[in-house]
N, C-alpha and C positions, 0 to 999 in steps of 0.2 A: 279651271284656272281663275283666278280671282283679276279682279278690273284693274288690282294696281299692278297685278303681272302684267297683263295684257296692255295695259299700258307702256308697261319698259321695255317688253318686248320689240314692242309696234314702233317702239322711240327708239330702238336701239337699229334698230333697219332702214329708218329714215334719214336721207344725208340731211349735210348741215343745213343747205339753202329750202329745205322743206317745213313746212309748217304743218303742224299737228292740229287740226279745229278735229274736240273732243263730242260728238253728236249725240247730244245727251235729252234731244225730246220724248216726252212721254216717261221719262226716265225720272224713280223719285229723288229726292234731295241727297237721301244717305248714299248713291252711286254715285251723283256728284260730288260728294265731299269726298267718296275714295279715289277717285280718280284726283281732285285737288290734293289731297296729301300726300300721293302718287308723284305729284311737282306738275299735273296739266293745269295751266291757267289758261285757255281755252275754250271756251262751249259754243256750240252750235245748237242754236234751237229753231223750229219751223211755226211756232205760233207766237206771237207778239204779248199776248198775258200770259201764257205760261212761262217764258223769259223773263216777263217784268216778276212777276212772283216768286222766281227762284231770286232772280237779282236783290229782289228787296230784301230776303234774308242770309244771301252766300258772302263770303266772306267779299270786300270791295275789288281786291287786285285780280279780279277774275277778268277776262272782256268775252265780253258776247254778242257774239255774232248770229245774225240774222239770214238763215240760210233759207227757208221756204220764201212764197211769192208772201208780198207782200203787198198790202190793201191801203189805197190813201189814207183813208183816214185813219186808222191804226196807228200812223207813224209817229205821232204826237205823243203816243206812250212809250215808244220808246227811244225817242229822241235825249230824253236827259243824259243817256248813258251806254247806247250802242254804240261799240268800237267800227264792226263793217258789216254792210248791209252787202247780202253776196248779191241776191237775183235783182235788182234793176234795170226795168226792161222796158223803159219809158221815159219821155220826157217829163210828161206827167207828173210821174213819180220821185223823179230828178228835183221839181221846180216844188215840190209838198215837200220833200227830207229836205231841201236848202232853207224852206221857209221857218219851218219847226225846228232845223240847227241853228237860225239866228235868233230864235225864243231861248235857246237853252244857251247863246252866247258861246256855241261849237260850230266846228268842221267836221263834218261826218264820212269818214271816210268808206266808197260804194266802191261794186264791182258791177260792171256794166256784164249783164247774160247775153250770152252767145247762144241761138238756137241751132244747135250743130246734129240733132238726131233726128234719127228716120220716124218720125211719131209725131202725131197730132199733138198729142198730150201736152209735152214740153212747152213753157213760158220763155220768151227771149225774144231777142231780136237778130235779125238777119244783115249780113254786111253791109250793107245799104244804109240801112234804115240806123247803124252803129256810125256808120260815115253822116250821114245827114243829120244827127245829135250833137255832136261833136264839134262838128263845121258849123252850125249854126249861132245867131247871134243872143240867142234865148240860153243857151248853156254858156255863153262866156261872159253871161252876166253873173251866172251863181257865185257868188263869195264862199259862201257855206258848207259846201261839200265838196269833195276831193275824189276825181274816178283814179284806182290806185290799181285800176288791172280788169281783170276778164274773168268771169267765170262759164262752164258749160258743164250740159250733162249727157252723156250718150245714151245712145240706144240700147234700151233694157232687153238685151240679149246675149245668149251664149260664144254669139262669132266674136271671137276676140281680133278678128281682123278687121272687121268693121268698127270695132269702138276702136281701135287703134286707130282708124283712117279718121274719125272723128272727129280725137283729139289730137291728131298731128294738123289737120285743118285748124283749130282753134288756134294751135301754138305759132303758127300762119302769119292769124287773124293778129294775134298779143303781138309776134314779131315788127307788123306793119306798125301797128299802137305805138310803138314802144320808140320808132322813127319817128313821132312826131312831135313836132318844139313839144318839147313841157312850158305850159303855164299851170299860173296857184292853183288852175282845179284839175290838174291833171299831170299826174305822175307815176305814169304804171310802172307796176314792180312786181305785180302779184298775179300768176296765172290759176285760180282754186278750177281743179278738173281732179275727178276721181274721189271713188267712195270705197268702202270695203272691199267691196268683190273689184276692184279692179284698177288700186290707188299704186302697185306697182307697175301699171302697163304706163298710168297716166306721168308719173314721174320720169316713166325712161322717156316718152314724148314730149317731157318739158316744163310738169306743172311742180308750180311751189306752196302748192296748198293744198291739203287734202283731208276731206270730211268721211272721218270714220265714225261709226255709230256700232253698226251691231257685232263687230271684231271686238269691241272694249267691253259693250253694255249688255251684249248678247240681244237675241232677236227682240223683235215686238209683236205684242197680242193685236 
């Protein structure tokens, strides 16, 4: 099946409150542009110069989103022009994108990572540690950047009862988020949970964003 099927397909089973991020790293240009003529204005990339190099030559009305962990000093490049940064999982990281969105005279809108799996591996941070960001007086000085929600990723395994428990935890976590005053840097709206193998479990648990890659693009070498 070709990538603009797979893409109408995958669009046609998604309800309305679901967002389609198009996971197009490692992927060359000409898949990108089928999938964009396909009508996905979307992408998902995990490395910060192979983003900015597709960016500089894909058509403008694209937004790209920054789905892998991302490195301080990196963010500088792609500050002129990233829509949402998914994994932020640090103050750190917080007080570097707000600094480099007031160079580029933007608001960068971020998704604060949840570490919701059973795994070392995974980058995030833990309810705690998401309440004492938040609540403190270092994040309510950013102007520059906008937390717009939650991202997590589960446990890379077969029990779909355990990623289920996972992401019904996270949607928890968004629910509590989502009680608290809004101010300018903080308006959650957006839960991104769920990938290929398991972006309709995540949706019936609550999420409105979901990173497809190898269902569109087919696998990776």
């Amino acid at each position: 099946m070709s990538i603009s099927k797979k893409i109408n397909t995958i669009k046609s089973q998604l309800p309305e409150h679901v967002t389609l991020v198009a996971v197009s790293k490692t992927k060359p240009m000409a898949d990108l542009m089928e999938a964009y003529n396909a009508g996905q204005r979307i992408f998902g990339e995990n490395k910060i110069q192979e983003m900015t190099d597709k960016w500089e030559v894909m058509p403008k009305d694209i937004e790209w989103h920054m789905i892998g962990h991302v490195q301080t000093n990196k963010v500088k490049f792609m500050a002129p022009y990233v829509s949402l940064i998914h994994g932020v999982d640090s103050l750190k990281l917080l007080q570097e994108i707000n600094k480099q969105a007031a160079k580029n005279n933007r608001i960068i809108d971020c998704l604060l990572q949840v570490y919701i799996a059973e795994e070392e591996s995974k980058f995030g941070l833990d309810e705690q540690e998401l309440e004492e960001i938040l609540s403190s007086k270092e994040f309510k000085q950013l102007k520059n950047i906008r937390i717009v929600g939650l991202m997590g990723m589960a446990t890379f395994t077969e029990n779909k009862n355990q990623i289920e428990k996972e992401f019904k935890h996270l949607k928890i976590i968004f629910d509590k988020l989502e009680k608290l005053p809004f101010t300018q840097n903080l308006k959650p709206n957006t839960l991104s949970m769920g990938m290929s193998g398991d972006y309709q479990l995540a949706i019936s648990c609550g999420s409105t964003m979901v990173r497809i890659g190898s269902s569109i693009f087919g696998g990776r070498n």
